[in-house]
C-alpha angles and dihedrals in degrees: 000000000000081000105069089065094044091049090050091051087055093044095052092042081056097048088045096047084048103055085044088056085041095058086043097055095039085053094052091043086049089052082052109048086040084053088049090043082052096050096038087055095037079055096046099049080046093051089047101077099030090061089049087050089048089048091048097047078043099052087040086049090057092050098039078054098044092051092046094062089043086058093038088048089050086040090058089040087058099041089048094050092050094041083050093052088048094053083048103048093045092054083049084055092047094054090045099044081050103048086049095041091055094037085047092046087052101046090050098050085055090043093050089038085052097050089037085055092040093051096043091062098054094050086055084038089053095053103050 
């Protein structure tokens, strides 16, 4: 019966080899979980600042935005008045053109009824 406490000795030699492994390996675990919390807070106070820049070019996007269709909406405004002024003052020319057109024609039909008459007398003129 000299192997009971043998086996104990060995037992015991085991359980305490295993807590010391134990300690070793929740030390280095510990090393390990404070270098993550580092980095986690050394990324945050990075990503701070990053997220308020991102707020502010977003916030100056919107505006910027915002001030482009203003000036698109006044743009159109513009473009629709001149178009409109065109349209008036083409319609003015064609009244015009054809005030003058019909006032002309006539003109020249008297004109050419007039010479045609004229002519007309001094070739019976002519012939007297």
């Amino acid at each position: 019966m000299n192997l009971v406490p043998v086996f104990t000795i060995i037992l015991l030699a085991s359980a305490a080899a295993l807590c010391i492994s134990l300690i070793v390996y929740l030390n280095r675990i510990s090393r390990s979980i404070k270098f993550i919390e580092a980095e986690v807070r050394d990324l945050s106070s990075d990503i701070k600042p990053l997220l308020s820049s991102a707020t502010e070019l977003s916030n100056n996007l919107n505006r910027l935005s915002d001030e482009a269709g203003r000036q698109l909406n006044v743009t159109r405004n513009i473009v629709d008045k001149v178009e409109d002024r065109v349209d008036t003052i083409l319609e003015l020319e064609e009244k015009i053109r054809g005030g003058f057109e019909g006032s002309v024609l006539e003109l020249l039909k008297s004109l050419s009824a007039i010479a045609n008459g004229v002519s007309a007398f001094w070739n019976a003129y002519r012939r007297k």
